[in-house]
SEVO-119680 format. One record per residue: residue in three letters; x, y, z of N, C-alpha, C, O in turn. Coordinates in steps of 0.1 Angstrom, whole numbers, plus 2048, in hexadecimal, padded with zeros to 3 digits. Each point is the difference from the previous one (the first is absolute). Example, Ala and Ser with C-alpha at 12.3 -4.5 7.8 and 13.67 -1.06 7.14 Angstrom:
// SEVO-119680
ALA8847C784E7F780C80080980C80080A800807SER7F280B7F280980B8007F880B80880580B801
// end
This chain:
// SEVO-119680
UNK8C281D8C77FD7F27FC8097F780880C803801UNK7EF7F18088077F88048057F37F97FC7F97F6UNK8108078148067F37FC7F77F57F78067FC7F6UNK7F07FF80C7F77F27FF7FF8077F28057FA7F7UNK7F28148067FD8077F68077FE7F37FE7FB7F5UNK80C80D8128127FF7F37FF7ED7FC7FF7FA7F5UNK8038018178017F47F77F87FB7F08027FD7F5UNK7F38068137EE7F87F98068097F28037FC7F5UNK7FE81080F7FF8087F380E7FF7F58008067F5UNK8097F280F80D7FD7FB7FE7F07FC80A7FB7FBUNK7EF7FF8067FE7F57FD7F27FC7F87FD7F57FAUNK7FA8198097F37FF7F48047FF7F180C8017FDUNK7EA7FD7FA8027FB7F67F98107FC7FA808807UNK80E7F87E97F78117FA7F28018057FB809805UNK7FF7EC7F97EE8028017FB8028087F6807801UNK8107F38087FC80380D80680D8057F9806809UNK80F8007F580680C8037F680C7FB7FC80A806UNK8007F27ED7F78087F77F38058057FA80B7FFUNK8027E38097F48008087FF80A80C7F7808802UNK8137F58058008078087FF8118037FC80680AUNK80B8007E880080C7FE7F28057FB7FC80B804UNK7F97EB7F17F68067FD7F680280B7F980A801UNK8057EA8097FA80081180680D8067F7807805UNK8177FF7FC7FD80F8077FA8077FA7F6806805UNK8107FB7E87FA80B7F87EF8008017F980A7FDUNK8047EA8087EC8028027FC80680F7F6806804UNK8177F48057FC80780E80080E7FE7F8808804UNK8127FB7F480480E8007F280B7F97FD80C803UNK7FE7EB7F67EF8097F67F77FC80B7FB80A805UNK8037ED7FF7F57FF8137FB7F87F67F4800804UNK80D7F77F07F37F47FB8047F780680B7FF807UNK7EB7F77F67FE7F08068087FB7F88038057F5UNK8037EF80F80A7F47F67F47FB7FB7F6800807UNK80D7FA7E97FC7F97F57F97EF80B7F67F97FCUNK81180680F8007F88027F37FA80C7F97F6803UNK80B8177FE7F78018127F28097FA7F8807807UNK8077F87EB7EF80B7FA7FA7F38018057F5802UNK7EC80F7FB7F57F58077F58017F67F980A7FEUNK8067EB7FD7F48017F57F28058037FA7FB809UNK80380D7EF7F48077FE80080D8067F58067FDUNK81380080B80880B8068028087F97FE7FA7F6UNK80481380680480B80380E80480480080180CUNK80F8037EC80A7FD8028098067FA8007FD7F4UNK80C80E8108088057FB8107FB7FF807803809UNK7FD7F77EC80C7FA8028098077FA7FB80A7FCUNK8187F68028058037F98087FB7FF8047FD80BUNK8038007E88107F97FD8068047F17FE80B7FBUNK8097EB7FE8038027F37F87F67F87FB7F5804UNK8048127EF7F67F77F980E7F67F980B8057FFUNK7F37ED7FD8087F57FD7FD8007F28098017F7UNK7EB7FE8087FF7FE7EF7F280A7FD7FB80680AUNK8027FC7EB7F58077FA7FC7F57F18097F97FAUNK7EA8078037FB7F77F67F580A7FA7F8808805UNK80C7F57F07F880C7F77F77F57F38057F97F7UNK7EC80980E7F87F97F68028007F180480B7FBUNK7FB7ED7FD8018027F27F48057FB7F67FF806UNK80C8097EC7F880C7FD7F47F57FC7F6808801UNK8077F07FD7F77F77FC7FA7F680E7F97F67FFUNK80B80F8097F97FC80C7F980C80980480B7FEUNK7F17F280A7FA80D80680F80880980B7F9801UNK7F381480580980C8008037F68107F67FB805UNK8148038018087FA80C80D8038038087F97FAUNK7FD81080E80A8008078017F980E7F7801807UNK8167F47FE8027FC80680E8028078098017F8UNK7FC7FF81680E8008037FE7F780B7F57FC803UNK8168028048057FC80B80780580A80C7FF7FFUNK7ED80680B80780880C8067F88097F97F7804UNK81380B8008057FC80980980580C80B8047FFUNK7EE7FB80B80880680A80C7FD80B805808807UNK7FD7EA7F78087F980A7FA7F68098057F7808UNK7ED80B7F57F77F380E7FA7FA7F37F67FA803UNK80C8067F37F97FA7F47FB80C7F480280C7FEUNK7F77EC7FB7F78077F57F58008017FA7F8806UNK7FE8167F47EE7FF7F88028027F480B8057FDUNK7ED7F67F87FE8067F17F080F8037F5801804UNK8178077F67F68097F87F87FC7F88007F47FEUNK7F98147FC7F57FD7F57FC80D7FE7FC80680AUNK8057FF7EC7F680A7FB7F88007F48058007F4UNK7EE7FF80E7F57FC7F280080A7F780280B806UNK7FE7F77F17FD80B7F480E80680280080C800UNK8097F180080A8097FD80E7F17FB8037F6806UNK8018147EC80B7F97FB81080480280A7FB7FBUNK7F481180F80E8057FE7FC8098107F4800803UNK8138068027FF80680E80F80B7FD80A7F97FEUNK7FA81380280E80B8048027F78077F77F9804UNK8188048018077FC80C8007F58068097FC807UNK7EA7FB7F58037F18058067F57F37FB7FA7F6UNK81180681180A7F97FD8097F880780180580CUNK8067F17F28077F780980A8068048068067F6UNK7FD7FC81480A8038117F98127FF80580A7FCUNK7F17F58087FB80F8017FA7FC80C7FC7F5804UNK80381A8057FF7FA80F7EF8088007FD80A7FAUNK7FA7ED80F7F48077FC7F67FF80F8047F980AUNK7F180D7F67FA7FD80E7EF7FE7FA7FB8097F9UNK8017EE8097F67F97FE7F18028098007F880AUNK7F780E7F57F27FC8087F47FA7F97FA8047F6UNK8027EE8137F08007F68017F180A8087FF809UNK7EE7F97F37FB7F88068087F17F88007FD7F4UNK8067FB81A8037F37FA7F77F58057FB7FC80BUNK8077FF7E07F77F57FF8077F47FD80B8007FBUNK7EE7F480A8067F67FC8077FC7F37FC8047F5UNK8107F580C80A7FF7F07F57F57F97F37FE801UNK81B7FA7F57FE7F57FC80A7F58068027FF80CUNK8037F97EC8047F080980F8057FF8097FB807UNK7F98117EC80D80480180980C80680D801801UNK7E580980680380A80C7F38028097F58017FBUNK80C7FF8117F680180A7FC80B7FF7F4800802UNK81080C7FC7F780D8048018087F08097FF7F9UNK7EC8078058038097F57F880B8077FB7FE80BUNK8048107EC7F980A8048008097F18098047F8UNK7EB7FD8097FA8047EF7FE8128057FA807808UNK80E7FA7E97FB8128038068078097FA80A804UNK8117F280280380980F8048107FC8078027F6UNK7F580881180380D8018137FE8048047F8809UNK8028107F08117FC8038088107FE7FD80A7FAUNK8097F380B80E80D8028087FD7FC8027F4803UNK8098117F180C7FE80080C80680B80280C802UNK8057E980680D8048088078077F37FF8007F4UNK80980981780F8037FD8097F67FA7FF7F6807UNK8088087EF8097F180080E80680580580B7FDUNK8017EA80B80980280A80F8067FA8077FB7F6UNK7FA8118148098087FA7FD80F7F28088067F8UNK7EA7FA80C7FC80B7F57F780880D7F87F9807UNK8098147FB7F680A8087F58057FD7F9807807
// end
C-alpha cells in the first residue's frame, strides 16, 4: 500500500472504510456492484444484508432486506414467504435474479432472487 493510500485510509471515516472493504469482498465472489447492476438485467450481486422486514401475520406473506455492498444498496423481496433460515441482518449473502426498478425510496429492487449464504467472516 502506498503512501497516498495510508493517508486516505487514516483519514477515512468508519463508512467509508466499511465501503471500501464490502467493494473487495464483491470483487473477491466476481459479482457486479449494487451500483453498476442495470435495470431489467439479469445479475449477481453480493454484500451484507442491513436490515430484514418481516410482514405482519395479517398482511399477505413478504420478506424484505437490504443488501449492501459498498457501491450502494438493492431491496430484496421475497413473495410468499414470512421467514427465510439465515436471512438476517449482518449475514453475508450472494444474490441472483433480475433488477427491477425501486420506489422513490430505493432505485433497484429484485424480487425472488435465487441466494447463497457466505461464510460470515472468520468462521470456515
Amino acid at each position: 500500500m502506498g503512501l497516498r493510500e495510508r493517508v486516505r485510509r487514516a483519514l477515512a471515516s468508519t463508512d467509508e472504510l466499511e465501503a471500501d472493504d464490502e467493494i473487495v469482498e464483491a470483487a473477491m465472489h466476481g459479482t457486479v456492484l449494487a451500483a453498476h447492476s442495470s435495470i431489467r438485467e439479469r445479475s449477481t450481486l453480493s454484500g451484507v444484508l442491513r436490515s430484514v422486514t418481516y410482514s405482519p401475520p395479517t398482511a399477505p406473506p413478504e420478506l424484505s432486506a437490504e443488501l449492501y455492498d459498498g457501491s450502494g444498496s438493492i431491496d430484496l423481496v421475497w413473495l410468499g414467504r414470512r421467514d427465510i433460515p439465515g436471512i438476517e441482518p449482518g449475514r453475508r449473502l450472494m444474490v441472483t435474479g433480475r433488477v427491477s426498478p425501486g420506489d422513490a425510496r430505493h432505485q433497484k429492487v429484485m424480487y425472488n432472487p435465487a441466494y447463497t449464504l457466505l461464510a460470515r467472516p472468520g468462521v470456515s
